[in-house]
PAZAPA-4460 file (N, C-alpha, C; in steps of 0.05 Angstrom, whole numbers, plus 32768, in hexadecimal, padded with zeros to 4 digits):
% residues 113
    n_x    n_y    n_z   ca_x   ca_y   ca_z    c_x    c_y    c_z   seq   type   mol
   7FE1   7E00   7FCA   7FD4   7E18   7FD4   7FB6   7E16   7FCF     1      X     A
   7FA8   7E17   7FE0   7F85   7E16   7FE6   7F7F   7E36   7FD1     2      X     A
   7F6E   7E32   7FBF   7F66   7E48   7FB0   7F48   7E4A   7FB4     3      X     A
   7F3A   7E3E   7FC8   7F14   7E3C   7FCB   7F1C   7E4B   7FE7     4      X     A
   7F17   7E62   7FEE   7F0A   7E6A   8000   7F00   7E5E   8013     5      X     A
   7EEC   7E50   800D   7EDC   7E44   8027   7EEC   7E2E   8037     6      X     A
   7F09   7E26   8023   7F21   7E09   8033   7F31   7E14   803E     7      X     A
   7F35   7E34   8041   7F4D   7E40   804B   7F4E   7E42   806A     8      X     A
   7F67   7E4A   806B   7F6D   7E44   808D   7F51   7E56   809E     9      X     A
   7F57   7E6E   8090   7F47   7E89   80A0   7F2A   7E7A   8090    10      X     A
   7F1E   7E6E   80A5   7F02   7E6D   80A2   7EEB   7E81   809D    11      X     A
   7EDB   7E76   8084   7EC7   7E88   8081   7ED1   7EA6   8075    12      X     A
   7EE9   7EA1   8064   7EF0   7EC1   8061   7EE6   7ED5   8049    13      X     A
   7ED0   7EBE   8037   7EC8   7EC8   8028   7EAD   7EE0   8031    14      X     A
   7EA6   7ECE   8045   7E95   7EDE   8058   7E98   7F04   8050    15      X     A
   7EB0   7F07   8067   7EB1   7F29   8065   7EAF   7F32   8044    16      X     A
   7EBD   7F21   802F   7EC0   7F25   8019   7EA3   7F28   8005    17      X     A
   7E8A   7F17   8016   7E73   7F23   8008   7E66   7F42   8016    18      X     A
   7E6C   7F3E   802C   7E60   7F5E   803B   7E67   7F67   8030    19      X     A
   7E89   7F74   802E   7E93   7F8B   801C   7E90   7F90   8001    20      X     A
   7E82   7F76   7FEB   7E78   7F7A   7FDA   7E5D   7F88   7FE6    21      X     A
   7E48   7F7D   7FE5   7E36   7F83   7FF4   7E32   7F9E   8001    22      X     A
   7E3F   7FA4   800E   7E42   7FCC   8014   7E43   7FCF   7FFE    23      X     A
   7E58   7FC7   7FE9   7E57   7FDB   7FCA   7E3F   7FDE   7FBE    24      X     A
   7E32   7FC8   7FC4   7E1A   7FCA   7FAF   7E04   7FA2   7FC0    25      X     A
   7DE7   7FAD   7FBC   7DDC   7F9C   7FB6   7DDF   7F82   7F9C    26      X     A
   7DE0   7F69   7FA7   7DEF   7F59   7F91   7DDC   7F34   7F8C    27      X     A
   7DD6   7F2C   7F7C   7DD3   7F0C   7F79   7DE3   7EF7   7F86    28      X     A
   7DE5   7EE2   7F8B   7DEE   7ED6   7F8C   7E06   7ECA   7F78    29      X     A
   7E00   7EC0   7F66   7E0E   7EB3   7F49   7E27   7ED3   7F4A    30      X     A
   7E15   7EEA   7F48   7E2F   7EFF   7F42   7E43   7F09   7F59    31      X     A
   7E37   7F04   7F6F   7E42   7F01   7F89   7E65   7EF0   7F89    32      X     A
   7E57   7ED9   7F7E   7E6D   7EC9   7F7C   7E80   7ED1   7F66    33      X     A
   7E78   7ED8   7F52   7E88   7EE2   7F3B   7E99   7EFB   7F48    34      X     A
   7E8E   7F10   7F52   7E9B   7F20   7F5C   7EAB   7F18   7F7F    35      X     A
   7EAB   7F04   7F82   7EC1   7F04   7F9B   7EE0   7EF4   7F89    36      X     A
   7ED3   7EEC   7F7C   7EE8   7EE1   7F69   7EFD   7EF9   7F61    37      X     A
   7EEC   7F09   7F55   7EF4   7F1F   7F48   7F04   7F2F   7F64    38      X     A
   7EFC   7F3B   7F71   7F03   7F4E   7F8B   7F0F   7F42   7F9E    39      X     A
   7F06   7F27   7FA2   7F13   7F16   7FBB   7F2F   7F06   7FB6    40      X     A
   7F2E   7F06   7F9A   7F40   7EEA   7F8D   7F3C   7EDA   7F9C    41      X     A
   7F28   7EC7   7FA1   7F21   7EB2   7FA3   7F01   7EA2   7F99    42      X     A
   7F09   7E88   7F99   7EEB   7E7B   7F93   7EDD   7E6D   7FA8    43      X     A
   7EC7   7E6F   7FA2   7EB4   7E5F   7FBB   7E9B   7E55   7FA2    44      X     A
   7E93   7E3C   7FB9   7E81   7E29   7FAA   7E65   7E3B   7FAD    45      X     A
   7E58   7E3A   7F9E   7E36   7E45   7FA1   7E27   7E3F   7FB3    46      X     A
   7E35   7E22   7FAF   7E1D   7E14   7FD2   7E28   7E24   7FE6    47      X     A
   7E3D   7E23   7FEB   7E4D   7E31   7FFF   7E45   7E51   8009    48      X     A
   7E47   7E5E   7FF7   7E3C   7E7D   7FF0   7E23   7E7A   7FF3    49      X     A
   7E14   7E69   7FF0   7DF5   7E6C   7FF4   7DE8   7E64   800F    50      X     A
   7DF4   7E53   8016   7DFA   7E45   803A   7E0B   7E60   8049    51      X     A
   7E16   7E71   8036   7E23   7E83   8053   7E08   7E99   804D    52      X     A
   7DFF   7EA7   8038   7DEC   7EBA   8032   7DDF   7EB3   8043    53      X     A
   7DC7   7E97   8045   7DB6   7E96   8055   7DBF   7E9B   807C    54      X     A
   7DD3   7E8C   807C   7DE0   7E8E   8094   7DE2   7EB7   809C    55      X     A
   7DEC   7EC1   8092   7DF5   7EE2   808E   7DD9   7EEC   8096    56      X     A
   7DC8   7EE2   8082   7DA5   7EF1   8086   7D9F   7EE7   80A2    57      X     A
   7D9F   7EC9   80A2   7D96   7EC7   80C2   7D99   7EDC   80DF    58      X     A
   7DB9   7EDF   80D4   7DC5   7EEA   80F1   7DC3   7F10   80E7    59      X     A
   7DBA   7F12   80D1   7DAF   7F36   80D7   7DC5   7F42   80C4    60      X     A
   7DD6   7F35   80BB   7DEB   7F43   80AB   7DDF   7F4C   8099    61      X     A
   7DCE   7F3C   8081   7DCA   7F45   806F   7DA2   7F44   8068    62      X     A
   7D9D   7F4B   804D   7D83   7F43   804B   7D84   7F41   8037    63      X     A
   7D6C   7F2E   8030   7D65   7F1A   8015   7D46   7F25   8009    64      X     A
   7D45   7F30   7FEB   7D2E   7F37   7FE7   7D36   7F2F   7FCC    65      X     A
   7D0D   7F1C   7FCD   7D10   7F15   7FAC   7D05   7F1B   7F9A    66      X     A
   7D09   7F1F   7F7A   7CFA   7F25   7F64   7CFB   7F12   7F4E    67      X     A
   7CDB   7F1B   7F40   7CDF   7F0C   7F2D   7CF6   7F12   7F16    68      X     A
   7CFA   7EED   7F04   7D0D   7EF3   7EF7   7CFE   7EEF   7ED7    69      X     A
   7D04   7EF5   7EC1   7CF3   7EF1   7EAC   7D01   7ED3   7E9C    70      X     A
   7D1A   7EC8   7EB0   7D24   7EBD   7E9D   7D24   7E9F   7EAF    71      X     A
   7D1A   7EA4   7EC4   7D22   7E83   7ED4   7D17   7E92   7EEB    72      X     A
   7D19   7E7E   7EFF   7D16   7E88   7F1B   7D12   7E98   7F27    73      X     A
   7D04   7EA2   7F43   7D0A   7EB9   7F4C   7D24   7EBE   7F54    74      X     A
   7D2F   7ED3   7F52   7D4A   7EDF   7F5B   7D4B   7EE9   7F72    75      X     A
   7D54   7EE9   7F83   7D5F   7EEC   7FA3   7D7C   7F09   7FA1    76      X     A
   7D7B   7F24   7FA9   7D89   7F35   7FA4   7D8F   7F38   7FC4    77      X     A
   7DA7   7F37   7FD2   7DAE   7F3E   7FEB   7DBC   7F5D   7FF2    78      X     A
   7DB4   7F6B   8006   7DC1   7F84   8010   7DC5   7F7D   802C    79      X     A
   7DE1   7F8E   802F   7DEC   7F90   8046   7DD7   7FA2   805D    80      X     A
   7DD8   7F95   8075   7DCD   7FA9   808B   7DE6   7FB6   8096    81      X     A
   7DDD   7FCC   80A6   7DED   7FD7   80BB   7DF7   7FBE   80D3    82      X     A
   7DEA   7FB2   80DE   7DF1   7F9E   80E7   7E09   7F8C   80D7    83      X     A
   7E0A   7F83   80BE   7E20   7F76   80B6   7E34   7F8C   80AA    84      X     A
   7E2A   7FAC   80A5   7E41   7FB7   80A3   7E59   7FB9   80C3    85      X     A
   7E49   7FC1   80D9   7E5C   7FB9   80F5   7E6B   7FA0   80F6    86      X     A
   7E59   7F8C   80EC   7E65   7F67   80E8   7E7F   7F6A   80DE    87      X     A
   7E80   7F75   80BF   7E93   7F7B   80A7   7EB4   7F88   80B8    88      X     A
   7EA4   7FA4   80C4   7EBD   7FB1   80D5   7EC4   7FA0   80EA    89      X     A
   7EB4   7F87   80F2   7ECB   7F7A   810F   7EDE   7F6C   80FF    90      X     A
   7ED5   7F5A   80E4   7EDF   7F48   80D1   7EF6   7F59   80CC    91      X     A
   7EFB   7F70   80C3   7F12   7F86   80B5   7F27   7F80   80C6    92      X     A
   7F1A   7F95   80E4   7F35   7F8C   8100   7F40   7F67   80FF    93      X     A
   7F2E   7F57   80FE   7F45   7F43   8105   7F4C   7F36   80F4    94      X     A
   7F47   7F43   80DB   7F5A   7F3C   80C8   7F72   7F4F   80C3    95      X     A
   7F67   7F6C   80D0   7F83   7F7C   80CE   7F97   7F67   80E4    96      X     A
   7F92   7F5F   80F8   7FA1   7F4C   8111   7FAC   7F2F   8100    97      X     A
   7F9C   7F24   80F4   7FA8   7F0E   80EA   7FC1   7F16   80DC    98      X     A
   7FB7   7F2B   80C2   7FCD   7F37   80B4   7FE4   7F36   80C3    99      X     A
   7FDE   7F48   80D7   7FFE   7F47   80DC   800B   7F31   80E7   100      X     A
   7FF8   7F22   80FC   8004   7F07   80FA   800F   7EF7   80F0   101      X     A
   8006   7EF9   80D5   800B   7EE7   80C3   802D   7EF6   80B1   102      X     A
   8028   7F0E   80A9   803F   7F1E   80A9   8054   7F12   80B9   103      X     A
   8055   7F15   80CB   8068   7F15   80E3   8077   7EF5   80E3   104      X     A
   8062   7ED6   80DA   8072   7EC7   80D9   8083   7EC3   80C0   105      X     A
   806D   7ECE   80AB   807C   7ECD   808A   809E   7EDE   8099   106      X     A
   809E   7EF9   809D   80B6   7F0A   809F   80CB   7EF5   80AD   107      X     A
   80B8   7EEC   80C7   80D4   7ED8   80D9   80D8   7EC3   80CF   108      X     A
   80CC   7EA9   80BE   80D1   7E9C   80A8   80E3   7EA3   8096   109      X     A
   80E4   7EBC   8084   80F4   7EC5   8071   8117   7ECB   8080   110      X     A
   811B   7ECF   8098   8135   7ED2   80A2   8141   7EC3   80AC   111      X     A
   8130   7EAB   80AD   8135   7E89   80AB   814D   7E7C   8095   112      X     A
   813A   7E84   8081   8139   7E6D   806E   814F   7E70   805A   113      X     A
***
């Protein structure tokens, strides 16, 4: 069983999983990932998460603003736009559709076997 997010069949699914963090609250990166772990049950690599953030900002989903940090680097804090909240709700529907898809072979599988 694939437990990284980013190897799973449903491509990119950590994706929706940072927006809906993201609506909750403005978030880092590093805690981003800690919390999809936490909310998503799953893991994703940083590079990965950091290659989709920039990707997300590109296309209007989200935005990237940075501050200083006292302890290292500047810090990079991302919020959701309205634009990636609409993104988020198309992500919901076709995952409500997969769901059941996916439902539907587990059920006809189980009267199989």
């Amino acid at each position: 069983m694939r437990k990284n997010c980013s190897m799973a069949v449903l491509e990119n699914f950590f994706e929706p999983c940072v927006l809906y963090l993201l609506m909750k609250k403005t978030g880092y990166g590093y805690d981003i990932q800690k919390q999809i772990k936490k909310h998503c049950n799953c893991e994703v690599n940083i590079g990965n998460l950091y290659r989709s953030l920039s990707r997300m900002q590109h296309q209007g989903y989200i935005t990237r603003e940075g501050a200083k940090s006292e302890i290292g680097p500047k810090r990079y804090s991302y919020t959701i736009t309205d634009q990636g909240k609409a993104y988020l709700a198309e992500w919901i529907e076709a995952l409500k559709m997969q769901n059941k898809i996916i439902s539907l072979l587990i059920k006809n599988y189980q009267k199989n076997i």
